[in-house]
SEBA-889550 format. One record per residue (C-alpha): chain; x, y negated, z. Coordinates in pm, 1 decimal. Example, Ala and Ser with C-alpha at 12.3 -4.5 7.8 and 13.67 -1.06 7.14 Angstrom:
! SEBA-889550
 chain        u        v        w
     A   1230.0    450.0    780.0
     A   1367.0    106.0    714.0
! end
This chain:
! SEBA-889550
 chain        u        v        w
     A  -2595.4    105.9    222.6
     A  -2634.4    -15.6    562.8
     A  -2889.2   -268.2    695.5
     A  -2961.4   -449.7    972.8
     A  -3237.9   -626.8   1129.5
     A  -3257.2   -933.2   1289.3
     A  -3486.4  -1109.7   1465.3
     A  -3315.9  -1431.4   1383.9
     A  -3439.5  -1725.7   1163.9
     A  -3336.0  -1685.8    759.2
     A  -3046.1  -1932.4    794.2
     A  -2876.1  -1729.0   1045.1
     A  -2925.3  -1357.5    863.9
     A  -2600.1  -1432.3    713.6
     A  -2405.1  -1362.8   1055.1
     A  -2607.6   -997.3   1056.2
     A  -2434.4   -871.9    721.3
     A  -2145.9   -578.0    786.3
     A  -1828.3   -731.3    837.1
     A  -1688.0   -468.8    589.7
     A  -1860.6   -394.7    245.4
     A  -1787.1   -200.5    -64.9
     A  -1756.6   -431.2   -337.9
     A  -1842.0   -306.5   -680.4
     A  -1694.0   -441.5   -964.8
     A  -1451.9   -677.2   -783.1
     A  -1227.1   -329.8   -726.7
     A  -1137.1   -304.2  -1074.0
     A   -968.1   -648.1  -1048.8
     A   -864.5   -554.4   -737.1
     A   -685.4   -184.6   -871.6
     A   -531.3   -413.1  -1201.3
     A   -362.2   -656.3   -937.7
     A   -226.2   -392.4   -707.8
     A    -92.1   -187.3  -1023.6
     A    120.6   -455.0  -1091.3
     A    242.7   -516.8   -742.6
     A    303.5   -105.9   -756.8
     A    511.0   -101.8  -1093.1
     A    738.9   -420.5   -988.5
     A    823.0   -245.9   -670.8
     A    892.8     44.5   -894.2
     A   1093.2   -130.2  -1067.4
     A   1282.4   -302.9   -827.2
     A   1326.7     64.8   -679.3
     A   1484.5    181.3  -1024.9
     A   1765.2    -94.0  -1005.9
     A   1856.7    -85.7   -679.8
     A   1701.6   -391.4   -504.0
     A   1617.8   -275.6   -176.3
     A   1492.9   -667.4    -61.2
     A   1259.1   -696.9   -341.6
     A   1158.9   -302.5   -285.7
     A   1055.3   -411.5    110.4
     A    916.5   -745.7    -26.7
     A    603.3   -561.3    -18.7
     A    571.7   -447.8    327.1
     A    448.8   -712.0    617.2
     A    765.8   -826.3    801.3
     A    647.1   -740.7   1134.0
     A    746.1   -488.6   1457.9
     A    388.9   -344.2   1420.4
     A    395.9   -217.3   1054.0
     A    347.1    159.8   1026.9
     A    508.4    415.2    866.7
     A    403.1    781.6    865.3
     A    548.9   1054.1    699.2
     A    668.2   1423.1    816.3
     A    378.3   1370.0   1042.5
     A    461.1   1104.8   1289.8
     A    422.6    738.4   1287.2
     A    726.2    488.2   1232.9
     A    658.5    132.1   1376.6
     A    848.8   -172.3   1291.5
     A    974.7   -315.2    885.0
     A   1328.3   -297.2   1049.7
     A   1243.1     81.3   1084.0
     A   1132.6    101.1    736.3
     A   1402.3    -65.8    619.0
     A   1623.3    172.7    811.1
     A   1439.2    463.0    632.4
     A   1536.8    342.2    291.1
     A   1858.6    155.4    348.1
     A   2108.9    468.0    260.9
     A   1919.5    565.7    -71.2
     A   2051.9    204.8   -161.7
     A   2383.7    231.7    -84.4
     A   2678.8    196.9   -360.3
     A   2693.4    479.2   -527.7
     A   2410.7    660.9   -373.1
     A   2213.2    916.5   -558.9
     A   1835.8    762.2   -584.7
     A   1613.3    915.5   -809.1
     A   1328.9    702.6  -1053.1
     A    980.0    599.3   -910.8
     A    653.7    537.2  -1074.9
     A    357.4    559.9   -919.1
     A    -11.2    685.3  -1073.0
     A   -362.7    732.2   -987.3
     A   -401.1    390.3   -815.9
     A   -707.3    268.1   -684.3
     A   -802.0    -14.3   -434.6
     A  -1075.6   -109.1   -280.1
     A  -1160.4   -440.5    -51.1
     A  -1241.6   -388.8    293.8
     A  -1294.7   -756.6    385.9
     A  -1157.4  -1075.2    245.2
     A   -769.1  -1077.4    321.6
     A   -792.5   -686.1    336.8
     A   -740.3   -367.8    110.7
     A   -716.5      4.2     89.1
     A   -506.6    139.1   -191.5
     A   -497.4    502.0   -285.4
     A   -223.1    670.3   -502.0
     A     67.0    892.3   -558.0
     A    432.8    842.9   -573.3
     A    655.2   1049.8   -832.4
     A   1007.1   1042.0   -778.7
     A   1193.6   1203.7  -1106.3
     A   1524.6   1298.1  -1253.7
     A   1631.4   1380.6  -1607.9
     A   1226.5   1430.0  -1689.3
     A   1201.9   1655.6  -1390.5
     A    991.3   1569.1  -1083.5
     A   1191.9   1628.0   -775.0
     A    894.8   1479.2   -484.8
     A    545.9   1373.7   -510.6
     A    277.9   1309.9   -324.0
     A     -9.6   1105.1   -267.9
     A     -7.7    787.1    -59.2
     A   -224.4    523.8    137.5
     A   -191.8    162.8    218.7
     A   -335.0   -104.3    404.5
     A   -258.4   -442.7    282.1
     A   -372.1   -784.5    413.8
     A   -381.3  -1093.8    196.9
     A    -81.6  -1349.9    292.2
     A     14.4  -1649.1    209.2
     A    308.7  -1495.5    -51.6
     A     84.3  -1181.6   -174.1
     A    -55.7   -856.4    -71.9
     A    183.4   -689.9    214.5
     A    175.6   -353.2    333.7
     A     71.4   -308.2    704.5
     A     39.2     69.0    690.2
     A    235.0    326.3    457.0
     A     85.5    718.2    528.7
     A    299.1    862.9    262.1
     A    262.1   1284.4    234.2
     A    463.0   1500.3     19.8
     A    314.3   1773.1   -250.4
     A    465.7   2151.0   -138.8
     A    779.9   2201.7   -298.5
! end
């Protein structure tokens, strides 16, 4: 744990606190919350709703994507990325995603761990674990920063 020192009277300590904190028990409630968020866009993945799938990412030129190993800027890009596994008739395998955990880092901010498992007939066909930055808006948690890896084939 960190700690500071200030020579500063004991109404103003307050300001000398880290700006970002682990918080202990409040993750749990935190993991439960983005679980759900996680198996609704899974689901709206599984039938085909590409709008309520990208729901979840900030609407904004600066969101990042990064995959293959380079960075993708913009939810227009993202969008892009996705667009053709939504087409009629397009092939798109079944997502669920596991080992999720979140954590706080601030008060309108979050890291979320986890993988993605994309499956056919009871067969995984990619995987791979994934990490998120979220912020806190006004209509829910959005993404701000998707570094998605894939497991070796």
């Amino acid at each position: 744990m960190t700690r500071l020192r200030c020579a500063l009277p004991a109404v103003l300590l307050l300001a000398c606190r880290p700006s970002v904190r682990p918080v202990g028990g409040g993750d749990s409630a935190l993991t439960a919350e983005l679980t759900h968020q996680l198996a609704r866009s899974a689901a709206d993945w599984n039938r085909g709703d590409l709008e309520g799938f990208m729901s979840d990412y900030a609407h904004d030129s600066a969101t990042t994507f990064v995959d293959g190993g380079h960075a993708h800027r913009g939810w227009d890009f993202i969008r892009s990325r996705y667009v053709t596994r939504f087409a009629p008739g397009a092939s798109r395998d079944s997502l669920r995603f596991e080992e999720v955990a979140g954590r706080r880092l601030g008060e309108r901010h979050a890291l979320v761990t986890a993988r993605f498992i994309l499956f056919r007939d009871g067969q995984t066909t990619a995987s791979g674990p994934f990490t998120l930055v979220l912020e806190q808006q006004s209509d829910g948690w959005k993404i701000l920063h998707d570094h998605t890896s894939s497991d070796p084939r």
